[in-house]
C-alpha positions in Angstrom: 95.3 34.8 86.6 98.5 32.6 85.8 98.7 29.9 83.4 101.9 27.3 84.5 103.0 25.4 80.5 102.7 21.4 81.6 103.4 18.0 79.5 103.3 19.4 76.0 101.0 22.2 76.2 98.4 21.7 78.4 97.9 24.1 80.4 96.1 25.2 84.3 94.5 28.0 84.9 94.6 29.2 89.1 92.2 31.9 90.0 93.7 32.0 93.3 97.0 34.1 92.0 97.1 37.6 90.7 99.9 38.3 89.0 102.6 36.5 87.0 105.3 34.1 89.5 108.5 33.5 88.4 109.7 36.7 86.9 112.6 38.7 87.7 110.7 39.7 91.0 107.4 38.7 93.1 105.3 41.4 94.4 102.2 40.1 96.0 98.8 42.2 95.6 97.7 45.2 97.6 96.7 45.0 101.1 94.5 48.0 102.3 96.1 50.2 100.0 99.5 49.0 100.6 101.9 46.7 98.4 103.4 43.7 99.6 106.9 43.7 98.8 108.7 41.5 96.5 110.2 37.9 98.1 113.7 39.0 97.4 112.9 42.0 99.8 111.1 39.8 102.1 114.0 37.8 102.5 116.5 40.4 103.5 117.9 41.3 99.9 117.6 37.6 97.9 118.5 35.2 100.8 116.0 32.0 101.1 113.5 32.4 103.6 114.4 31.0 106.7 112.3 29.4 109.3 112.5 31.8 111.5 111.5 34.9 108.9 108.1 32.2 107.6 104.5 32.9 108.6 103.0 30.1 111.2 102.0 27.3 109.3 98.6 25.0 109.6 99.5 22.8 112.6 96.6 20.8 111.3 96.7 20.9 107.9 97.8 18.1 104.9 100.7 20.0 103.8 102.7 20.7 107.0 105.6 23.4 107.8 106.8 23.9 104.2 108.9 27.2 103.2 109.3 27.9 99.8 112.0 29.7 98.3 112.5 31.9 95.1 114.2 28.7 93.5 111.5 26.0 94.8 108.9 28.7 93.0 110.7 29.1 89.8 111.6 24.9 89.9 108.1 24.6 90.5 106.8 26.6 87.7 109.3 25.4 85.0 108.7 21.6 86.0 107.5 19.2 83.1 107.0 15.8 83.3 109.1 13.0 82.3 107.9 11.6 79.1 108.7 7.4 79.4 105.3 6.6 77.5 103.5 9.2 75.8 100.3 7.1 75.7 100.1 6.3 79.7 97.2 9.0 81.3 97.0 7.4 84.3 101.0 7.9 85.2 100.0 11.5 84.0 96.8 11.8 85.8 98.5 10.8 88.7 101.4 13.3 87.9 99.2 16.0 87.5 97.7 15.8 90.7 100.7 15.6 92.8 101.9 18.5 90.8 98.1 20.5 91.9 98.8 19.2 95.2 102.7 21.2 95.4 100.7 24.0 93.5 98.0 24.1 96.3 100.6 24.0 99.0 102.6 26.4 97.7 99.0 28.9 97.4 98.3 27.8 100.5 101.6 28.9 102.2 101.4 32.4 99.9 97.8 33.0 101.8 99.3 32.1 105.3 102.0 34.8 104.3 99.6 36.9 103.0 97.3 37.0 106.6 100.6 36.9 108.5 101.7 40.5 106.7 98.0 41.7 106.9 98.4 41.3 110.8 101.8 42.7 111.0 99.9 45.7 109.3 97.5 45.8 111.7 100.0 45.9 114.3 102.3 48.5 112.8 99.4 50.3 112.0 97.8 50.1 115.7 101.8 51.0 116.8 101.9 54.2 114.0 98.8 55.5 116.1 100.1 55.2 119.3 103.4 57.1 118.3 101.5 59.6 117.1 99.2 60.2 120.0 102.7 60.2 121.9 103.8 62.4 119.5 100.9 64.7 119.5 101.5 64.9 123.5 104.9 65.5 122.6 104.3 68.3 120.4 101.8 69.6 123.2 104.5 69.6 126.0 107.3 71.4 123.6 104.6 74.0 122.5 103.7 74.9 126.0 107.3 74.8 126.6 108.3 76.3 124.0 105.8 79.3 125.2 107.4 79.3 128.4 110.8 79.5 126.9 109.5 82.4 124.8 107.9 84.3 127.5 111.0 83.7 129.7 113.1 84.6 126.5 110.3 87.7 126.4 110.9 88.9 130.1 114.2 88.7 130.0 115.1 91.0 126.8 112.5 92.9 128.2 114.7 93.8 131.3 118.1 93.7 129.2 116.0 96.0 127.3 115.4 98.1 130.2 118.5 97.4 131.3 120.2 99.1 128.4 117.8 101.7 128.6 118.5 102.4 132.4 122.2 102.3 131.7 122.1 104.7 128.7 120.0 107.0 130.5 122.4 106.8 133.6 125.5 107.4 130.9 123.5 110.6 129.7 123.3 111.5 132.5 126.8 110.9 133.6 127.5 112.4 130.4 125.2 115.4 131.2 126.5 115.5 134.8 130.4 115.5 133.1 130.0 118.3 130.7 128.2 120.5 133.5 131.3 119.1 136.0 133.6 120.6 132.5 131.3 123.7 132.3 131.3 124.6 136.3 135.5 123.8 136.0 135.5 126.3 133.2 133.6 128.7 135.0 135.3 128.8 138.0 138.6 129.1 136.4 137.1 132.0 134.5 135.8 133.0 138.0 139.4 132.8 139.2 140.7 134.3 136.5 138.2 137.3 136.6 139.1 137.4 140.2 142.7 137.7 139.6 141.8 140.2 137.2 139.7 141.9 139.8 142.3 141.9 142.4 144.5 143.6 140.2 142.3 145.7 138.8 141.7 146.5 142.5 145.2 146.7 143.5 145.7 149.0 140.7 142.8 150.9 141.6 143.6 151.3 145.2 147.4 152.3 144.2 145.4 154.7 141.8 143.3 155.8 145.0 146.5 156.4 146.8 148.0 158.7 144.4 144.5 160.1 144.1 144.8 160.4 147.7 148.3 162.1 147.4 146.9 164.3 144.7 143.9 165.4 146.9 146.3 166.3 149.5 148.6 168.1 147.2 145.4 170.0 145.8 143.7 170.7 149.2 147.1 172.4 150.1 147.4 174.1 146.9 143.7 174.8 147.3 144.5 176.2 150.6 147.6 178.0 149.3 144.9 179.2 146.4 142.4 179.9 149.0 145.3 182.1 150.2 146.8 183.5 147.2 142.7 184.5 146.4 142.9 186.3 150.0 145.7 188.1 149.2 144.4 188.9 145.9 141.6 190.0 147.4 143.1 192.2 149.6 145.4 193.7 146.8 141.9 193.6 144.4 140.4 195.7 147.5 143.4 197.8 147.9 143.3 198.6 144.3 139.9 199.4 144.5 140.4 201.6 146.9 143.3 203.0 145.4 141.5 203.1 141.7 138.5 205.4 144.2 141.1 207.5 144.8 142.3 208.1 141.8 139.0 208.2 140.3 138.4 210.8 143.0 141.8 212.4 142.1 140.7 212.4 138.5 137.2 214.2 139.3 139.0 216.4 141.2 141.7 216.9 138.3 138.9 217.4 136.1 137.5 219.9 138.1 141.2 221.5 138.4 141.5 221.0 134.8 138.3 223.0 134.6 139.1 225.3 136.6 142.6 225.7 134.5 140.8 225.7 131.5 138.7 228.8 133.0 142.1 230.3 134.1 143.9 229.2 131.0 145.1 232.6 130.5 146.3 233.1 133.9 147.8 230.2 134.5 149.5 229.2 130.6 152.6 228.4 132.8 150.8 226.0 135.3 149.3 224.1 132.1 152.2 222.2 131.2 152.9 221.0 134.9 149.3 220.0 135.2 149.0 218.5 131.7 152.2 215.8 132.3 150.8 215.4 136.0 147.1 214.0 133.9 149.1 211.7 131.5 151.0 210.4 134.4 147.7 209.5 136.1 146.4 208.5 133.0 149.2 206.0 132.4 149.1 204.9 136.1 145.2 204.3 135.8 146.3 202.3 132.4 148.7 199.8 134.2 146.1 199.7 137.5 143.6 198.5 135.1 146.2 196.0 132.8 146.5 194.5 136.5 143.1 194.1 137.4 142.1 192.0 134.5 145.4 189.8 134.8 144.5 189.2 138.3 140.7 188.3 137.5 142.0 185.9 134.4 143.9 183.9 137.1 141.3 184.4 139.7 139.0 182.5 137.1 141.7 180.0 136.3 142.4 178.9 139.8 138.6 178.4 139.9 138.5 176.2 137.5 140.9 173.9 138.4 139.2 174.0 141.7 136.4 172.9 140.0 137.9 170.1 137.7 139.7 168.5 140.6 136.7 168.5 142.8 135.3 166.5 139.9 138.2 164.3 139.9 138.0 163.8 143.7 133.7 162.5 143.2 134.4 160.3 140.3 137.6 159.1 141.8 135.3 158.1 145.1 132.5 156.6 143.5 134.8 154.0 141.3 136.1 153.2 144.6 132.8 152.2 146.1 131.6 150.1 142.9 134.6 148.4 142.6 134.5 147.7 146.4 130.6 145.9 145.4 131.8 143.8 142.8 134.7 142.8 144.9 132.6 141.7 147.3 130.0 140.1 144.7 133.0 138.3 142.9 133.8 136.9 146.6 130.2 135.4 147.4 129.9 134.0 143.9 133.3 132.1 144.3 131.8 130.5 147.4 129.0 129.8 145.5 130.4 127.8 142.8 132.6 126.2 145.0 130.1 124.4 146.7 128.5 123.4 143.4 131.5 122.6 142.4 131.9 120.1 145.6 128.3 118.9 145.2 128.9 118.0 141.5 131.7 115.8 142.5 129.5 114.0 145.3 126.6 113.3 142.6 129.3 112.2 140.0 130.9 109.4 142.8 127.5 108.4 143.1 126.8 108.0 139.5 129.9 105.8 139.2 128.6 103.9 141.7 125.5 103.0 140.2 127.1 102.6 136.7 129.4 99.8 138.3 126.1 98.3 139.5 124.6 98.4 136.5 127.4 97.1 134.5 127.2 93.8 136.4 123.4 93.6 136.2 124.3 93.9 132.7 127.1 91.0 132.6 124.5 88.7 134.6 121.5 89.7 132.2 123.7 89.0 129.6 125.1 85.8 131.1 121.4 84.5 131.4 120.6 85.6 127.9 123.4 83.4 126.5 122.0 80.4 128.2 118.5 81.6 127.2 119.9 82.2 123.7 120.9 78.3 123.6 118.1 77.1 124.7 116.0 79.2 122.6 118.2 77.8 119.1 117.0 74.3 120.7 113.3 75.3 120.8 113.6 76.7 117.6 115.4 73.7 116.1 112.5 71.8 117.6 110.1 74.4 116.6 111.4 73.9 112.8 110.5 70.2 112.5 106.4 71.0 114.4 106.7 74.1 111.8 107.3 71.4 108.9 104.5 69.7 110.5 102.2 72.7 110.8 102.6 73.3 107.3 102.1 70.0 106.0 98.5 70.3 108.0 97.9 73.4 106.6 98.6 72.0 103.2 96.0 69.8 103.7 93.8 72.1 105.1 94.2 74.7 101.9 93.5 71.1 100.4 90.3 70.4 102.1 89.4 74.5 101.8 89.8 74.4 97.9 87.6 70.7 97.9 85.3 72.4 100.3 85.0 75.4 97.8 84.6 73.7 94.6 82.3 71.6 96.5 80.3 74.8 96.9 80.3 75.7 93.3 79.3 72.1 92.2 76.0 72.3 94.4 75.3 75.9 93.2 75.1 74.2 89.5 73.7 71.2 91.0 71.4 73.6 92.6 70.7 75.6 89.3 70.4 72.6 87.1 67.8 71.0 89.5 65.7 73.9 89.6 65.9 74.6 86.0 65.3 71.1 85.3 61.9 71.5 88.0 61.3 74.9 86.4 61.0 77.1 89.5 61.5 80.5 89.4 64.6 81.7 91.3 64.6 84.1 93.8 66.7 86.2 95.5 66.3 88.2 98.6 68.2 91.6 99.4 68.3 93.7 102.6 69.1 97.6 101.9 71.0 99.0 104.6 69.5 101.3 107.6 69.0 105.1 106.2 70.5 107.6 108.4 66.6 108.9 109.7 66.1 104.9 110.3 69.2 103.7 112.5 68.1 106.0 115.6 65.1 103.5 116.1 65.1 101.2 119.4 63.1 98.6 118.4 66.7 97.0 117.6 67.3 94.4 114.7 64.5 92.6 113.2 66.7 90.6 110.4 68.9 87.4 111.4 70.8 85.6 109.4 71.6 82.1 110.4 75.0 80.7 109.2 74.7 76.9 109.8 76.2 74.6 107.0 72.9 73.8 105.2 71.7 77.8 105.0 74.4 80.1 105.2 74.0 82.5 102.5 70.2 81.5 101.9 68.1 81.5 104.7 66.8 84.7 106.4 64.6 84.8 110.2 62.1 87.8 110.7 61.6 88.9 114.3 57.6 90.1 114.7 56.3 90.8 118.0 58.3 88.2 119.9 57.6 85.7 116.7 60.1 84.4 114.2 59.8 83.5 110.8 62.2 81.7 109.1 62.9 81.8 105.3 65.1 79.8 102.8 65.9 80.8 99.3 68.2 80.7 96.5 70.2 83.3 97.8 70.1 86.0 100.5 72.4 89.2 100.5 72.8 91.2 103.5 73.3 94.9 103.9 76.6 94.5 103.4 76.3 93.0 100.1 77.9 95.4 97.2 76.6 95.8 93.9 79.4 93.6 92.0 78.3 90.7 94.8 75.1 90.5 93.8 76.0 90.9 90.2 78.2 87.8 90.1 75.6 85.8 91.4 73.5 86.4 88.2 76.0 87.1 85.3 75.6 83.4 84.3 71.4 83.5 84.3 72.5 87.0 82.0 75.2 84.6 79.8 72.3 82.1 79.1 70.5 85.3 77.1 73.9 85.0 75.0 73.6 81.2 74.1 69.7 81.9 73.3 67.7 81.4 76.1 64.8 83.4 77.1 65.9 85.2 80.5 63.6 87.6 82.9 64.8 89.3 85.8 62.3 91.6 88.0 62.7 93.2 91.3 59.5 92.7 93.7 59.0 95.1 97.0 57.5 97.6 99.3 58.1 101.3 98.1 61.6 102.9 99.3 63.2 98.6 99.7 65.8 99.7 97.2 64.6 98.0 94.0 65.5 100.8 91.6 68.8 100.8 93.2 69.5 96.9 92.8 68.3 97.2 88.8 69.6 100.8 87.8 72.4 101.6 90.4 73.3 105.2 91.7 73.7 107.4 88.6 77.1 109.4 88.7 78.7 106.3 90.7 80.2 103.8 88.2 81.1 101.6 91.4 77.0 101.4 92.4 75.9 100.7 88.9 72.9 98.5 88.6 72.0 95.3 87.3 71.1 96.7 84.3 74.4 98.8 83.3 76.3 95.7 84.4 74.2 92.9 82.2 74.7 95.4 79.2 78.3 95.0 79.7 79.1 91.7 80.4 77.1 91.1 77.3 79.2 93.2 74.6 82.2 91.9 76.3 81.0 88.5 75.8 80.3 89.3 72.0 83.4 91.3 71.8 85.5 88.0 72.8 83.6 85.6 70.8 83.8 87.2 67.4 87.3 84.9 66.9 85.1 82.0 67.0 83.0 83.2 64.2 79.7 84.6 66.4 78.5 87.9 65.4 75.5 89.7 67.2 72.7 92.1 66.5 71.1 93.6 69.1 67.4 95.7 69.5 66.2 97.3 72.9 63.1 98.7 74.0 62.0 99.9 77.0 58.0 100.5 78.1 56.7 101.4 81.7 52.8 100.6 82.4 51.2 103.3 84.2 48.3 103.1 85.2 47.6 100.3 83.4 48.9 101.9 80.2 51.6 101.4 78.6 54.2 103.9 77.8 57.1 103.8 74.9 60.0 105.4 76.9 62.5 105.8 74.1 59.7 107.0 71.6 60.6 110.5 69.7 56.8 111.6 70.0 55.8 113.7 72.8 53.1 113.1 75.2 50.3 114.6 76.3 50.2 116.6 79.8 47.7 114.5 81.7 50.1 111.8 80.9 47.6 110.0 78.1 50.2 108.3 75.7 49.6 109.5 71.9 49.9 105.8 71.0 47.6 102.8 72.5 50.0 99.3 72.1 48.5 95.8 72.5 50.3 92.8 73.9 49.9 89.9 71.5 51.0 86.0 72.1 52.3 84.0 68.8 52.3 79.9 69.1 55.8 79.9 70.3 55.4 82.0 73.3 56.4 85.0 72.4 54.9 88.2 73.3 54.7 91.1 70.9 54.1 94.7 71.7 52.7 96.6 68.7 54.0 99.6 67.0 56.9 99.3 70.3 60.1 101.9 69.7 62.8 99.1 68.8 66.5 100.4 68.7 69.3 98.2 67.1 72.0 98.8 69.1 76.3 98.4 68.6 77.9 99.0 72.5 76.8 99.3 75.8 77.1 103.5 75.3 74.6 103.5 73.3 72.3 101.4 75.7 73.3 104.1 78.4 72.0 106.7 76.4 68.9 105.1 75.6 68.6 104.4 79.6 69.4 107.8 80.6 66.5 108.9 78.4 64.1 106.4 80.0 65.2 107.5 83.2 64.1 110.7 82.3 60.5 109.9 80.7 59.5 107.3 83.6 56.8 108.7 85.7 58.6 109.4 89.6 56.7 110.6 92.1 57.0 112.2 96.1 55.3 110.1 98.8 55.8 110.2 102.6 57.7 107.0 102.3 60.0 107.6 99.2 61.5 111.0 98.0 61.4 109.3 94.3 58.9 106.9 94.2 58.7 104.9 91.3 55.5 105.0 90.1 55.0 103.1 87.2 56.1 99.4 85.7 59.6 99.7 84.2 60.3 97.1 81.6 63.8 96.6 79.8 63.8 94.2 76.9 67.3 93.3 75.2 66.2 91.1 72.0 69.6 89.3 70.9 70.2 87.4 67.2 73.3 85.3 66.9 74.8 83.7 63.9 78.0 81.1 63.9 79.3 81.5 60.2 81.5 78.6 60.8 78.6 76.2 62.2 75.9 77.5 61.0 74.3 77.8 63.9 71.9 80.3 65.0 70.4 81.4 68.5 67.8 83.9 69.2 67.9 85.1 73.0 65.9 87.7 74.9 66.7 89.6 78.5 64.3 91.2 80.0 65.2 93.2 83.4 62.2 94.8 85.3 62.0 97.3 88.0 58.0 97.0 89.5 56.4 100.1 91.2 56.7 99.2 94.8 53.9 98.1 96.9 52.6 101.0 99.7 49.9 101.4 101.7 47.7 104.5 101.7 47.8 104.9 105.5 51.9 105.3 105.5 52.5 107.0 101.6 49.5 109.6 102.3 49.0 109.3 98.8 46.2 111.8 97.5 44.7 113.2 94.2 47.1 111.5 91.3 49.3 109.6 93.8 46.0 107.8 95.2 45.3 106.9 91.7 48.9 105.7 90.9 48.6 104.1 94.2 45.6 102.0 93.6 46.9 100.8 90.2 50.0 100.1 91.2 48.2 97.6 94.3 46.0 96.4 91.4 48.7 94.8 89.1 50.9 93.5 92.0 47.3 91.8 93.5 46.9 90.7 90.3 50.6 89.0 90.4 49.9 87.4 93.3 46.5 85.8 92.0 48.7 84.3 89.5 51.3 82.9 91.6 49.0 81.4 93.7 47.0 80.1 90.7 50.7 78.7 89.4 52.0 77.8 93.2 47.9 75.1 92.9 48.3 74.0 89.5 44.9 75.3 88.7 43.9 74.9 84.9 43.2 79.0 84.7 45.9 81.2 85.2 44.5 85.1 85.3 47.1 86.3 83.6 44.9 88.9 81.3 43.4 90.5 84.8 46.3 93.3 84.5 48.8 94.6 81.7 51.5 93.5 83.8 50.5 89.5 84.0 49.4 89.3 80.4 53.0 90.9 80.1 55.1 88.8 82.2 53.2 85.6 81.1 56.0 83.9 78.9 58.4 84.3 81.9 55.9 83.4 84.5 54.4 80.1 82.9 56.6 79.3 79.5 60.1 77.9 79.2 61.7 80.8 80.3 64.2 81.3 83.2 63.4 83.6 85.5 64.9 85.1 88.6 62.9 87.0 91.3 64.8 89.8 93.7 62.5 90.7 96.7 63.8 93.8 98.6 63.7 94.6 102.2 63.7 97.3 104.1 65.0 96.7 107.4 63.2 99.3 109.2 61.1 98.1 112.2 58.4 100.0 111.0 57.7 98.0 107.6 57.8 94.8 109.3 54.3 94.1 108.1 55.1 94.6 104.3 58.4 92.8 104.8 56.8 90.0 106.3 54.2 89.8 103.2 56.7 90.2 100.6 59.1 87.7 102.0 55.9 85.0 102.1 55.1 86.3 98.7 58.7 85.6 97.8 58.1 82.1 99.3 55.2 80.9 97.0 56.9 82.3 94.3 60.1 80.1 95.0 57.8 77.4 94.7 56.1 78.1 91.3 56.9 75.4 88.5 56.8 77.3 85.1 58.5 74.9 83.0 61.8 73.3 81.6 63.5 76.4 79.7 64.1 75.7 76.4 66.9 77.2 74.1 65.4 78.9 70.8 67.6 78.1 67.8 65.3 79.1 64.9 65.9 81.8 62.6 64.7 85.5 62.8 61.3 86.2 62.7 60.2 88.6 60.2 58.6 91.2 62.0 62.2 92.0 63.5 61.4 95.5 64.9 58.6 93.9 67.3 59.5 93.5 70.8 59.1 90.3 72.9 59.2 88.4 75.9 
C-alpha cells in the first residue's frame, strides 16, 4: 500500500499498488513466481519508454495512449498543489480529482503493463517448452548417435586391436622364423665346417690308409720273407734235430763205449784220455747246439708276434676305414638335407614379408580411420559433456525426490505409529522363517507372496490355499530374507518408549517349529543371530550409559517366569524343583488400581549391565521346560515371560519415570495329529491349546467391545491383561512357517493375527509417579 504526501499533509491511500514508487528503482510484484523487473531495466538501462517498447493501450478507454516515464512517476508523486487561497476547497476538490484521475491513469497503464508482461510469460514460457521438447529430441538423436559413434569407435579398435594382435603375432613369428633362419645358418656352417673337417679327416685318413697300405705290403713281403726265414729255420731246427738224434745216439753209444772203457779201464788207461777229450768235445758241441736252438725259438716267437700285432693293425686299420666311409656318406645326405630347409626357410620368410607389408598398410588405414574416428569421438564427447551436466542435474533431483520420498516414508511410519497409539491397537508384526533343508524338496511350490505395490510394500502378505488367496495387511511384514538386526530396528523405538516410562509388551504368537524362539532369543553361540531379547537389553544400557551426562540414572530389576501347565514357574529362583515338575512355590497374579500386575513372592534381580541379564537368561534357558515332538526337535513347551522393571530419576529436573518391558516367547500352537504328542507331551499339549484358546476368546471379546473380557479363564490372559486391555503398548509377532504342509495353522494364525490388529486396548499412558514400595514385586 502507498501513501502519495498532498496539500499540507493530507494524505491517499491506493490499494491498487504494492510497493513503494519513486525510489531509487521500481520493481513490480511477482507474476507466477517470477519478478518483474525494475522500469530502468524495462527501458533498456534508464532510457524513457518509448512507444514502441509500451504495452497496447485501451483503444476505448478515457485516458488514451499515455506512456509514463521514470520522471512523469516521480513528478507525479512529488506534486503539491499551488497554494493561492488556503481557504478555497472547491479549487482543491477539484485539484484533487484531476490529480486521482493522473493517479488512476497512471495504475491503469501499470496494469496494462502488468497483463502485457504476464502474456509475454506465457509466450516465453509456451516457447521454453517447445525448445526443450526440441531439445529432448535433440539429446535423443546425439545419444543414439553417439551410440553409433561408440560402437563404430568399438568395432574399429576392436580390429586395430586385432590388427596389432595379427601383426605382433606375424613379427613373432617372423621373429621366430629369423632366429631358426640364424640357427639353420649356424648349423650349416657348423655342418660345413664339420664337413671340411671330415674331408680332411678323410683325406688324412685315406693318406693314413695308403701308408697303411704300403706298410701291409711291406709286412706281407716281410711276412713272406718271415714265412721263409721260418722255413729255413725249420729246416735248420729239423736238421738240428736230426743232428742233436745223432748225437744223442752218439752219446748213448759213447756211454755205452764209456762203459765199456770203464769195464776195460785197466786195459785200455791209454785209450781213456783220447776218449775222455772226444766226450767234452761232444759235450761242448751239444752245449752250443742247444745255445742255438733256444736263440732260434726266441726269434721264432718274436717274428710271431709281430705277425700277430700287425694283423691287428691291418683289422683296426680296415674297420676305421669303413666307419669313416658311413659318416662320410651320412654327413653328405644331411648337407642335402639342410639345404633344402635352408631354401624352404627363405621361401616362408619372403612370404612373411609379404604379409607384414600388407599388414602394415592395413595398419596405416586402420589408423587413418581411427584418427577421423578419434575426432569425431572428442566431438561426441564434448557433446556428451554438456547431456552429462544435464544427466547429473536430473539425477540431482532425482537423489532429491529419493531423499523426499524416504523421509516421506519415515514421517507416515510415525504418522502410522502415532495413529495407532492414539487408537490404541495393538501392533503386529508378521515374520516368515526361511525353508529348512528337509522342507525345500517339496513341489507343492510357494505358498507366500508378497505384493510390492506403493500402498503395501513391506506390509501386506497373500496366502495361496488350494487355488484360493488370502490377502493380509499389517504393520509390518518381514520376509525370509529378513535378518535379525532388520527386524530389530523396526522395534528399538517401541523398546526406547520402556526408557521414557512407558509400559511396553512384546510376545511372539505361532504354530510350533514357526521360529518364535528364534525371533525373541536368537541362536545362542552366534552374536550376529541374537534375539530380540539380547538386543533390547542392549540398546537399553547403551541408552542409560549415554544419558547419565544429562543427569538420568537407572535401576533396573528382571524376572523371568514360564507357565507350564498352567503353573507358574520362577526360572531364576535358587530353590530346586521337584521331579514331576511341581514347583516348590505356588505364586498368585494380583491387579493394583493402577493396572499393574504383581506376581507374589517372584525372584526379582537388580541388575547393572546387559552381562549380567545374559547370565540370568542363560540360566532361564536352562530351567525352561523343552520338549521333542515330530514337528520340532526343541519344542517349547511352556509360557516364557521376561519382565525388565525400569526406575528413572533426573537429579537436575526432578523428574521421575517408572517403565516396564516385558518380551514373551508363547509355547507354539500344534495339533495332536502332526506333533504325535503322547503321555506328558499330550498333557503339555492340551494346556498349551488351552491358554492360546483362551487368548483368542479374549481377542475376540476385545476385537466386539463386549463388557466381559475372560481374562481369568487361563494364567496366561489374567497375565497379559495390563498389555491386552490397559494403557500399554503392545506389539504382536506372528510367525510363519512356509512349509506347504502347515498351510492350515498358517492360515489361522495369520487371521488370528488379523483380529488382533484390530483390537483397541487403550491410549498408552506414561507413568511418572514414584516407586512403589513393594520394589522387589514384579509387574506388567
Amino acid at each position: 500500500m502507498l501513501r502519495f504526501q498532498n496539500f499540507e499533509g493530507d494524505v491517499l491511500l491506493l490499494d491498487n499498488i504494492e510497493q513503494r514508487v519513486g525510489a531509487e528503482k521500481m520493481v513490480g510484484t511477482p507474476i507466477n513466481g517470477r519478478t518483474r523487473q525494475a522500469f530502468t531495466v524495462v527501458n533498456g538501462g534508464g532510457h524513457d519508454l518509448g512507444l514502441g517498447s509500451a504495452p497496447p493501450s485501451n483503444a476505448g478507454s478515457d485516458y488514451g495512449a499515455i506512456e509514463f516515464t521514470r520522471e512523469d512517476v516521480e513528478a507525479l508523486l512529488n506534486e503539491r498543489a499551488k497554494r493561492k487561497d488556503r481557504f478555497n476547497y472547491k479549487e482543491r476538490c477539484e485539484n484533487m480529482v484531476d490529480y486521482i484521475k493522473r493517479l488512476k491513469v497512471c495504475i491503469r497503464w501499470f496494469q496494462d503493463l502488468e497483463m502485457y508482461y504476464s502474456l509475454e510469460q506465457e509466450k516465453l514460457k509456451n516457447s521454453l517448452e517447445m525448445t526443450q521438447k526440441k531439445c529432448t529430441e535433440i539429446e535423443l538423436l546425439l545419444k543414439i548417435k553417439e551410440e553409433e559413434l561408440n560402437s563404430i569407435i568399438t568395432e574399429m579398435r576392436r580390429n586395430c586391436t586385432s590388427l596389432q594382435e595379427k601383426l605382433i603375432k606375424e613379427e613373432t613369428e617372423r621373429t621366430a622364423a629369423v632366429e631358426s633362419l640364424t640357427k639353420e645358418r649356424e648349423a650349416r656352417l657348423d655342418i660345413e665346417r664339420s664337413h671340411s673337417t671330415l674331408s680332411e679327416d678323410l683325406g688324412r685318413a685315406q693318406r693314413e690308409i695308403q701308408s697303411a697300405n704300403q706298410k701291409i705290403a711291406s709286412l706281407n713281403e716281410m711276412y713272406k720273407r718271415l714265412q721263409d726265414y721260418i722255413t729255413s729255420l725249420q729246416q735248420y731246427n729239423g736238421k738240428l734235430h736230426s743232428e742233436l738224434s745223432s748225437v744223442e745216439d752218439e752219446l748213448k753209444r759213447v756211454e755205452k763205449e764209456k762203459a765199456n772203457v770203464v769195464e776195460n779201464i785197466t786195459m785200455l788207461r791209454g785209450q781213456l784220455t783220447v776218449s775222455v777229450s772226444s766226450q767234452e768235445e761232444a759235450i761242448k758241441q751239444k752245449d752250443v747246439l742247444a745255445t742255438e736252438v733256444s736263440s732260434l725259438r726266441g726269434e721264432l716267437q718274436q717274428v710271431r708276434d709281430e705277425r700277430d700285432r700287425q694283423l691287428f693293425q691291418a683289422q683296426t686299420l680296415s674297420s676305421e676305414l669303413e666307419k669313416i666311409k658311413e659318416s662320410t656318406k651320412q654327413s653328405s645326405t644331411e648337407v642335402d638335407s639342410l639345404t633344402l630347409k635352408a631354401n624352404d626357410l627363405e621361401v616362408k620368410c619372403s612370404l612373411k614379408d609379404n604379409q607384414i607389408k600388407a599388414l602394415e598398410e592395413q595398419l596405416a588405414t586402420a589408423e587413418k580411420k581411427l584418427e577421423v574416428s578419434d575426432i569425431s569421438a572428442f566431438e561426441t564427447r564434448t557433446e556428451f559433456e554438456g547431456q552429462q551436466k544435464f544427466v547429473n542435474e536430473l539425477q540431482r533431483r532425482l537423489a532429491d525426490a529419493e531423499y523426499k520420498l524416504i523421509e516421506g516414508e519415515r514421517l507416515r511410519k510415525k504418522l502410522h505409529n502415532t495413529i495407532l497409539e492414539l487408537k490404541g491397537n495393538i501392533r503386529v508384526f508378521c515374520r516368515v522363517r526361511p525353508l529348512l533343508p528337509d522342507e525345500s524338496c517339496s513341489t507343492e511350490g510357494k505358498i507366500f507372496s508378497y505384493p510390492t505395490s506403493m500402498e503395501t510394500s513391506g506390509r501386506a502378505i497373500d496366502l495361496a490355499q488350494n487355488g484360493q488367496k488370502h490377502a493380509f495387511t499389517f504393520d509390518k511384514v518381514f520376509t525370509p530374507e529378513a535378518s535379525q538386526e532388520e527386524v530389530f530396528v523396526e522395534i528399538s523405538q517401541l523398546v526406547q518408549s520402556a526408557l521414557d516410562g512407558y509400559k511396553v509388551c512384546i510376545f511372539a504368537y505361532g504354530q510350533t517349529g514357526s521360529g518364535k524362539t528364534y525371533t525373541m532369543m536368537g541362536r545362542p553361540g552366534h552374536p550376529e543371530e541374537k534375539g530380540l531379547i539380547p538386543r533390547s537389553l542392549e540398546q537399553i544400557f547403551q541408552t542409560k550409559q549415554s544419558q547419565q551426562p544429562q543427569g538420568w540414572k537407572y535401576e533396573m530389576q528382571v524376572s523371568m517366569l514360564e507357565i507350564y501347565n498352567e503353573t507358574i514357574r520362577d526360572l531364576i529362583s535358587t530353590t530346586t524343583r521337584v521331579e514331576n515338575g511341581t514347583p516348590g512355590k505356588q505364586y498368585t497374579i494380583k491387579h493394583d488400581a493402577n493396572g499393574n500386575t504383581q506376581v507374589s513372592d517372584l525372584t526379582v534381580v537388580d541388575v547393572q549391565s546387559a552381562k549380567e541379564v545374559a547370565f540370568l537368561l542363560n540360566q532361564a534357558a536352562n530351567s525352561r521346560s523343552v520338549g521333542k515332538t515330530q514337528m520340532n526337535e526343541q519344542s517349547s513347551r511352556s509360557h516364557f515371560v521376561f519382565t525388565l522393571r525400569i526406575y528413572g530419576v533426573n537429579e537436575s529436573t526432578d523428574q521421575q519415570v517408572q517403565g516396564v518391558l516385558n518380551l514373551i516367547d508363547l509355547a507354539g500352537s500344534e495339533r495332536l495329529s502332526k506333533s504325535g504328542s503322547t503321555g506328558d507331551r499330550l498333557k503339555e499339549t492340551q494346556a498349551i491349546n488351552k491358554s492360546l484358546s483362551s487368548l483368542s476368546d479374549v481377542i475376540f471379546a476385545l476385537a466386539k467391545k463386549e463388557d466381559h473380557v475372560p481374562f481369568r479363564n487361563s494364567k496366561l490372559t489374567y497375565l497379559l491383561q495390563p498389555c491386552l486391555g490397559g494403557d500399554s503398548k503392545t506389539l504382536m509377532f506372528v510367525n510363519i512357517s512356509p512349509d506347504p504342509s502347515s498351510v492350515g495353522e498358517s492360515l489361522c494364525s495369520l487371521r488370528f493375527a488379523s483380529r488382533v490388529n484390530a483390537c483397541e486396548i487403550g491410549t498408552p499412558r506414561r507413568q511418572t509417579n514414584g516407586r512403589t514400595m513393594e520394589s522387589r514385586l514384579s509387574y506388567f
